[in-house]
N, C-alpha and C positions, 0 to 999 in steps of 0.2 A: 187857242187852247180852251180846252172847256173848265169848267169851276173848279173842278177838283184835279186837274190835273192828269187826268188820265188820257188823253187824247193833244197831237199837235198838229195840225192844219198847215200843212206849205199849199204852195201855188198849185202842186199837180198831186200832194200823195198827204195819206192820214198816215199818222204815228201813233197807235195803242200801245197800250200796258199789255205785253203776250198775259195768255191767261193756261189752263188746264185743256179748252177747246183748239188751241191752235198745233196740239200736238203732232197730226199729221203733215202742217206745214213741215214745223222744224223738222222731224223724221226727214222727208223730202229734200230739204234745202240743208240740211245738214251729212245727209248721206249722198251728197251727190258727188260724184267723181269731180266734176268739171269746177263745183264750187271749195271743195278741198284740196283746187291741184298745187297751192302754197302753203299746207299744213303738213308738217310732216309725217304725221301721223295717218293721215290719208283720211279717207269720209270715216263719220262716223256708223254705229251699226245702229239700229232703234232702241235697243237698251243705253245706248250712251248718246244718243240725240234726248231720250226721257230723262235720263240724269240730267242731263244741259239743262235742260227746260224746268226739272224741279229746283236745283240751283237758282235758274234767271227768276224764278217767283219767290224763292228766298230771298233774294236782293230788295225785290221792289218792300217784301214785307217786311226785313228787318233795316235799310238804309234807304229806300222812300224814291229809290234810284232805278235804273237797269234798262234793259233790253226792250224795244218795243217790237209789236207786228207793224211792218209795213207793207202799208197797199194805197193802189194808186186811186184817187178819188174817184166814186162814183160807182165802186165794187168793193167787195169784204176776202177778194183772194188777197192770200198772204203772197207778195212778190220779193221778200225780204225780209231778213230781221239783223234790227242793230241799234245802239245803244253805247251808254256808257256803263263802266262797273268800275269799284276798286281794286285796285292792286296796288302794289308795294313794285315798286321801279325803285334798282339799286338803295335799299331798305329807307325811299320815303313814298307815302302814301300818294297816288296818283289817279285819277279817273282817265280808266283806257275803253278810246274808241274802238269799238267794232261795229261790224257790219257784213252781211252777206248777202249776196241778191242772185236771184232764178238767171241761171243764163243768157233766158229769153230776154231779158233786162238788160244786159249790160249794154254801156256803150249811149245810154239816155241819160246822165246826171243823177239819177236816182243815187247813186250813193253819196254824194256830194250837198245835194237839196238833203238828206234825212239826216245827216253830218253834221250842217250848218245848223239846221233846226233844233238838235240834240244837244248841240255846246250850246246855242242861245238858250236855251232853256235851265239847261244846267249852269252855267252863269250868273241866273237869277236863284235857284234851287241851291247852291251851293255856292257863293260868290271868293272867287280867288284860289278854287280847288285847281290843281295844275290839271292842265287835261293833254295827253298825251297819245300819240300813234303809235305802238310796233310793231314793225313789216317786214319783213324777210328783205334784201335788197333785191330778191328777184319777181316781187311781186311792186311790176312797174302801176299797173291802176292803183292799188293802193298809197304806192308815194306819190304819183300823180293827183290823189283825191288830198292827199296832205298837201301838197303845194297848192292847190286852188284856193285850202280856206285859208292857208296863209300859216299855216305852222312851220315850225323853223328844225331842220335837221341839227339835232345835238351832240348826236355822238349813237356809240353802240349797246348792248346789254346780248346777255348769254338770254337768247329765249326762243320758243318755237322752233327745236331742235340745233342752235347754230346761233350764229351772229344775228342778232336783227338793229338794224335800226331805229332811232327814236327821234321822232316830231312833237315837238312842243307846241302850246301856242301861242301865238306873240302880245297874246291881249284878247281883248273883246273882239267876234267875231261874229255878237249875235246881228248884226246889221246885217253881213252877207247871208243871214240865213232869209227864208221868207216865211216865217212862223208867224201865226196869227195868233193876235194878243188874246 
């Protein structure tokens, strides 16, 4: 990670602080059909991928927190964006994982490596904040990506249109990530 925090280093991909210039990423990766087919709202349009985006830089400027660009090292394409943010889980506060990644991605650990690096970091950033997953139960990668880093299925919550389920996680798990100090 660099000085100030704004950058995480795993083994194959950098994690930036999204900024104003990555706005055509998110448009793209947020309006995609194939990357909203577990939302039920469906893709978003460009005016509400900008809202997202004004939001996600609200976070980092007022709770020091939020959504990074991710791209696999050695290039500045955005291949992803994901992160933590606060919410309120059954009215206690919780930092929930997201994540979304370019199709052409899936299926490489990319979400899993930027997961892992994201709670390790936030671990030290915030130490003992609960950090949570909620997934639709038909969205198998995503509880798939929750079972790898080792979060523990809890129970349910009314969210993203329906029942979703929630991962907890069991402890420190900044070890499985491969962040550089």
């Amino acid at each position: 990670m660099d000085g100030d925090g704004r950058e995480i280093h795993t083994e194959r991909l950098v994690l930036r602080r999204l900024g104003p210039g990555d706005l055509p990423a998110v448009v793209e990766i947020q309006g995609d059909p194939e990357t909203s087919r577990h939302h039920p709202v469906g893709p978003a349009s460009p005016e509400q991928a900008a809202e997202m985006l004004g939001t996600w830089l609200a976070d980092w400027a007022r709770e020091g927190i939020g959504y990074w660009a991710v791209s696999e090292r050695g290039s500045d394409a955005v291949i992803g964006i994901g992160g933590l943010r606060w919410h309120e889980l059954d009215g206690q506060p919780a930092l929930n994982l997201y994540y979304r990644f370019r199709p052409a991605t899936w299926g490489r650990g990319y979400a899993t490596e930027m997961a892992a690096a994201t709670v390790g970091w936030a671990e030290r950033i915030v130490p003992g904040a609960p950090v949570v997953i909620v997934t639709r139960d038909d969205n198998k990668q995503s509880v798939r990506v929750a079972v790898k880093l080792g979060f523990v299925l809890t129970g349910t919550t009314a969210m993203y249109g329906g029942e979703s389920l929630v991962f907890r996680s069991r402890g420190s798990i900044s070890d499985r990530g491969a962040a550089d100090g």
